[in-house]
C-alpha positions as CSV (number, residue, x, y, z in Angstrom):
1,X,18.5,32.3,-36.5
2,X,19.4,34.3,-33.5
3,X,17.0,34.4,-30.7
4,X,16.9,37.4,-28.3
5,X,17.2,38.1,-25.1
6,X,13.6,38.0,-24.2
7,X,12.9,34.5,-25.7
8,X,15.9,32.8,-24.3
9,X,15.0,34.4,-21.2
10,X,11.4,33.0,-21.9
11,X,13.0,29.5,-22.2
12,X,14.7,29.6,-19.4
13,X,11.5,30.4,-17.5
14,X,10.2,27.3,-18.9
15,X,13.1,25.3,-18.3
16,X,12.7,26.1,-14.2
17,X,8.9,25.5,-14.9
18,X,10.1,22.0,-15.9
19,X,12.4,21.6,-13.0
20,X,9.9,22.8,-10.6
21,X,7.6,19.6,-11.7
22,X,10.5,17.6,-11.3
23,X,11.2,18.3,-7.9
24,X,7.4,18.1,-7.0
25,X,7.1,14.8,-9.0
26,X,10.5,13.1,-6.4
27,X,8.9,14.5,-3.7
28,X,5.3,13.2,-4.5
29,X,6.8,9.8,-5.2
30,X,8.7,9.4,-2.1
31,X,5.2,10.7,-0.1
32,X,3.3,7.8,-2.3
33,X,5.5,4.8,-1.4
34,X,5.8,5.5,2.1
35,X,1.8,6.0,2.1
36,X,0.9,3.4,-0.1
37,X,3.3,1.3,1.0
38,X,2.8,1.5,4.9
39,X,-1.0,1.5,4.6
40,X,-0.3,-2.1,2.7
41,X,1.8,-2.9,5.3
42,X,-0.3,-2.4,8.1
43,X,-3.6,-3.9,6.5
44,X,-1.7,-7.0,6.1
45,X,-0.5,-7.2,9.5
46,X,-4.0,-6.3,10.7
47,X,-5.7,-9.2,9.1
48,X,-3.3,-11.8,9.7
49,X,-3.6,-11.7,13.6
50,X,-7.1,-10.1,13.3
51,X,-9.2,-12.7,10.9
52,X,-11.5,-9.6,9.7
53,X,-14.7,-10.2,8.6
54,X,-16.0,-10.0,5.1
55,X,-17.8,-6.8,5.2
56,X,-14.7,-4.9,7.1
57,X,-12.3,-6.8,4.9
58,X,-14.0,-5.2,1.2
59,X,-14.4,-1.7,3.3
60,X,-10.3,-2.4,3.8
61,X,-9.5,-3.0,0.3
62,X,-11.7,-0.7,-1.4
63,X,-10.5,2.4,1.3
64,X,-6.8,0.8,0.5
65,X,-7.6,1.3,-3.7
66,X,-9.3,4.1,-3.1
67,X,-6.9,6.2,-1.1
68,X,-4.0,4.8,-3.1
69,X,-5.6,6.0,-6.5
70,X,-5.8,9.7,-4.2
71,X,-1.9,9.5,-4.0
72,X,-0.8,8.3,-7.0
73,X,-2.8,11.3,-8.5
74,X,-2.1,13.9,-6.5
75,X,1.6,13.6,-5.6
76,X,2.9,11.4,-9.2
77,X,0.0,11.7,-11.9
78,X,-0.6,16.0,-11.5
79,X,3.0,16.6,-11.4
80,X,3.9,14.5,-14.4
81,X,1.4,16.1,-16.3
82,X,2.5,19.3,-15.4
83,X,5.4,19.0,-16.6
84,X,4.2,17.9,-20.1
85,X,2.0,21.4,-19.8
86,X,-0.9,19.2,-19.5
87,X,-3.5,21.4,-17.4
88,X,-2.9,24.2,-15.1
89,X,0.7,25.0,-14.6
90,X,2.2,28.2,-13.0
91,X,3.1,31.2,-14.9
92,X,6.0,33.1,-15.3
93,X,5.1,35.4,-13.0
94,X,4.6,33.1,-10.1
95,X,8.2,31.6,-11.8
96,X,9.4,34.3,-11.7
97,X,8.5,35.2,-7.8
98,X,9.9,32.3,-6.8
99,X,13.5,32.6,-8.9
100,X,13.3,36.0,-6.9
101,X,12.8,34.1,-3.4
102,X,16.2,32.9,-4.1
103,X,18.0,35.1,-6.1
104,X,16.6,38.7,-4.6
105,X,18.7,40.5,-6.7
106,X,17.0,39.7,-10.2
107,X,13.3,39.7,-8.6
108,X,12.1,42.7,-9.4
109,X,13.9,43.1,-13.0
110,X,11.9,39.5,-13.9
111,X,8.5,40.6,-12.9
112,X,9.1,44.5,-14.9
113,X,10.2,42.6,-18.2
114,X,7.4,40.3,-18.2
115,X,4.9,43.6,-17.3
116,X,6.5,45.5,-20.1
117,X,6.0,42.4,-22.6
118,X,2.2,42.7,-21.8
119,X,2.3,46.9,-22.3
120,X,4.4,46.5,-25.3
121,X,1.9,45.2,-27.7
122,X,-0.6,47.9,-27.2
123,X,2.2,51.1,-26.5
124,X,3.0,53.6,-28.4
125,X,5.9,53.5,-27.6
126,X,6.4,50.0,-28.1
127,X,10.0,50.2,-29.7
128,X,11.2,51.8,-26.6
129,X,9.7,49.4,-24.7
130,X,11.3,46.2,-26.4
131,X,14.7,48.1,-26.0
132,X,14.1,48.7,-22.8
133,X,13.1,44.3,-22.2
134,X,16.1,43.1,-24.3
135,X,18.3,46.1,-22.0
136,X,16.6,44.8,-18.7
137,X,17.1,40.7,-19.9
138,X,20.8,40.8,-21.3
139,X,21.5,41.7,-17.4
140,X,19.9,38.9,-15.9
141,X,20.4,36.5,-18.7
142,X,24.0,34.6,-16.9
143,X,21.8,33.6,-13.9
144,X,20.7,30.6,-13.8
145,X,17.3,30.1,-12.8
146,X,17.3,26.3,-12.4
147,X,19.7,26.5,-9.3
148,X,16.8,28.2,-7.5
149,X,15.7,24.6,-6.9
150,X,17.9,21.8,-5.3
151,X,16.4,18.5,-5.9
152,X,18.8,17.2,-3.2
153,X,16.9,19.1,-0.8
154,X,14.4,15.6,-1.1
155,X,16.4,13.4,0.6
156,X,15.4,14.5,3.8
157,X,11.7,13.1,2.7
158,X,13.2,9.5,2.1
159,X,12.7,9.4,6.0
160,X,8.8,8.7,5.0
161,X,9.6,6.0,2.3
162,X,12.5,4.2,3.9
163,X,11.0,2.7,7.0
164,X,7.9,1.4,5.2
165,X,10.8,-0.2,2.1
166,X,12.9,-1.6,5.0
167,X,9.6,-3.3,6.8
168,X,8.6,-4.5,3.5
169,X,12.1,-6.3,3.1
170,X,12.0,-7.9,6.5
171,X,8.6,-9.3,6.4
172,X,9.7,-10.5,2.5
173,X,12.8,-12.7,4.5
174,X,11.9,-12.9,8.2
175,X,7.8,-13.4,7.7
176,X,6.8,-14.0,3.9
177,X,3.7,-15.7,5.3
178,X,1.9,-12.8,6.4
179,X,2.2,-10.7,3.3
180,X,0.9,-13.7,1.4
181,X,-2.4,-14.8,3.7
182,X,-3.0,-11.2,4.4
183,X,-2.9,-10.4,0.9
184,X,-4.7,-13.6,-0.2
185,X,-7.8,-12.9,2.5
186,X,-8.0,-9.1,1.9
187,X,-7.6,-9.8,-1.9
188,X,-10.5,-12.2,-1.7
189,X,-12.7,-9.5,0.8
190,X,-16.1,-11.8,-0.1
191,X,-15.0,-14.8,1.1
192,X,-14.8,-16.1,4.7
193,X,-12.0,-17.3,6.2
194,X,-11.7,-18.7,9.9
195,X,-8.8,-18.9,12.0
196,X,-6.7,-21.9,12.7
197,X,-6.9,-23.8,15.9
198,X,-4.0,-23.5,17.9
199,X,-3.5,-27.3,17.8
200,X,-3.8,-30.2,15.5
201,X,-5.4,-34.0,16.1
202,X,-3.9,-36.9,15.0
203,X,-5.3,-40.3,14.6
204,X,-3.7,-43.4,13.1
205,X,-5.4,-44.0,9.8
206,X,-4.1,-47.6,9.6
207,X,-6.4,-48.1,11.9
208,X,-9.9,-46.7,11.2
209,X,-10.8,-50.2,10.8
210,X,-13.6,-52.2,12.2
211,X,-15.8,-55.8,12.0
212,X,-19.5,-54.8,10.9
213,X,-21.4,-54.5,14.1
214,X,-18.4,-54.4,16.2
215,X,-17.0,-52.2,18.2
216,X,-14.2,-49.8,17.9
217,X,-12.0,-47.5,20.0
218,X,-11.5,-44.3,18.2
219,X,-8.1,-42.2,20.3
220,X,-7.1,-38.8,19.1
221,X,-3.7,-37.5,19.6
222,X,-3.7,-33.4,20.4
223,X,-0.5,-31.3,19.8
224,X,0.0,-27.6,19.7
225,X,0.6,-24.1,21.4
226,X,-2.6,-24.9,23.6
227,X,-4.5,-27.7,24.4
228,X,-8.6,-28.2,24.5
229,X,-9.7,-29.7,27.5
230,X,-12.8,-30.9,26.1
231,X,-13.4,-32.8,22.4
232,X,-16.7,-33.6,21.0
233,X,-17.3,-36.0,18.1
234,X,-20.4,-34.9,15.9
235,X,-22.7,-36.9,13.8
236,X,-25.0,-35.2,12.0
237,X,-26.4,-33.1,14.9
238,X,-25.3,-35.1,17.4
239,X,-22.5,-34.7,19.7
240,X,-20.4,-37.2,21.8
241,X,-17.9,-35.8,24.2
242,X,-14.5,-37.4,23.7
243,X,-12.7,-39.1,26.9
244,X,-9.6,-37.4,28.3
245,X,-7.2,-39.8,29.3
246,X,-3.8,-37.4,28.9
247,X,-3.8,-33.7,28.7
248,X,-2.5,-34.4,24.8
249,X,-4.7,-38.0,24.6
250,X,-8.3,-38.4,24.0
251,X,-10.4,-41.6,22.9
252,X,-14.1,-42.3,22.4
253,X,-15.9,-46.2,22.0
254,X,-17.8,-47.2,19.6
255,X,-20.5,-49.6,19.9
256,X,-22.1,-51.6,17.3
257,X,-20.7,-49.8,14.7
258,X,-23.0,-50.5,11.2
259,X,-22.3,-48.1,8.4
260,X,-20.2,-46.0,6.7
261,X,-20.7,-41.8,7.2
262,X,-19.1,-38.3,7.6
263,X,-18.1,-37.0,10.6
264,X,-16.3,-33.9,12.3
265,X,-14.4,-33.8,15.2
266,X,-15.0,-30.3,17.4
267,X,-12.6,-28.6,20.6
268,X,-14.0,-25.5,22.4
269,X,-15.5,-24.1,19.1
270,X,-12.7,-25.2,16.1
271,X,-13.6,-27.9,13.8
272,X,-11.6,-30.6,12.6
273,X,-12.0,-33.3,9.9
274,X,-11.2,-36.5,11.6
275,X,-12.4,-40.1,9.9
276,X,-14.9,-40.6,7.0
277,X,-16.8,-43.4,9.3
278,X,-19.2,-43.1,12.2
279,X,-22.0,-45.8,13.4
């Protein structure tokens, strides 16, 4: 069956409808990953060199969720739905103004056929009327109303996603490490998580021996970007400060040394596990 003027004219109304949620939908997703993806960026970087506490780390994360859930709907979900005529999409009449925006010539003819569809039902001189609408479309009808929209015209909002794709890459290969601990402690907002010194101790384990009641000579190796200049031994609730006899060499003597028990092994604040035995 042939159609006439008006309904292919009708489809191609819809057809730039389509297009229109098409262009919004590219636009909205390049918008979403350079949001999304530099607010993730940025958290992560935060935390690693920041050690946030639990109650700003969950306020982090949920904001993060909350504000990517805001952009994913706005600028991908509303336009894909849209496009599936799911909720409230545009006319033909506001189609039809902006086809006219860019092709001025067919503006005015667009809005008086769809103004004469709505008189036409209720006229009495509706016959003349449809003559006049299938007279007034067969003169647009070669114009195509989809090239009033250039979705190349988008690639001048890749500048918002690119940057945020190409920090992702080189953190990926230059600095995996902070994506994955600032991740990891962000992901896990509830639990706390305490910097790492800026050194490490080392003690020979070979030789965390010792004769009942003797006495023993514990020395602690220190190496790292900076050094404590004071170490303290604890027991229980006890603290004995460690002798410095190198900048990187600290030792401590034990005397009468009678059972077995935990200890910890503290510079300027940071705790360190040292040697399962004490006196």
């Amino acid at each position: 069956m042939q159609k006439d003027n008006y309904t292919l004219l009708i489809e191609k109304l819809d057809g730039f409808i389509r297009k229109f949620y098409v262009n919004q939908l590219l636009r909205g997703s390049l918008y979403t990953v350079g949001a999304v993806l530099g607010l993730f960026i940025l958290l992560n970087i935060l935390e690693y060199y920041l050690y946030f506490g639990t109650t700003v780390r969950t306020a982090l994360l949920w904001g993060f969720g909350l504000l990517s859930g805001l952009a994913l709907y706005r600028w991908v979900a509303l336009p894909l739905m849209h496009y599936f005529h799911l909720g409230q999409v545009i006319s033909h009449e506001q189609a039809a103004q902006i086809i006219g925006n860019h092709f001025t010539n067919v503006k005015d003819k667009l809005l008086n056929i769809l103004q004469l569809r709505h008189q036409s039902s209720n006229a009495i001189y509706a016959e003349l009327i449809n003559a006049s609408i299938n007279q007034k479309s067969d003169e647009i009808k070669l114009v195509p109303f989809k090239a009033a929209i250039d979705l190349g015209t988008n690639r001048k909002y890749l500048r918002y996603a690119l940057p945020p794709v190409l920090m992702l890459l080189f953190l990926l290969l230059g600095a995996p490490n902070i994506l994955r601990e600032g991740t990891k402690r962000l992901w896990n907002a509830s639990t706390a998580f305490e910097k790492p010194a800026p050194f490490k101790f080392f003690v020979d384990v070979d030789k965390l021996k010792v004769v009942q009641f003797g006495d023993y000579d514990l020395n602690v190796k220190v190496d790292g970007e900076a050094l404590p200049n004071e170490i303290f031994i604890d027991f229980g609730k006890v603290q004995y400060r460690l002798t410095k006899e190198a900048p990187n060499m600290f030792s401590y003597h034990f005397s009468n040394v009678q059972r077995i028990r935990s200890s910890n092994c503290m510079a300027v604040g940071w705790k360190v596990w040292i040697t399962p035995w004490a006196y």
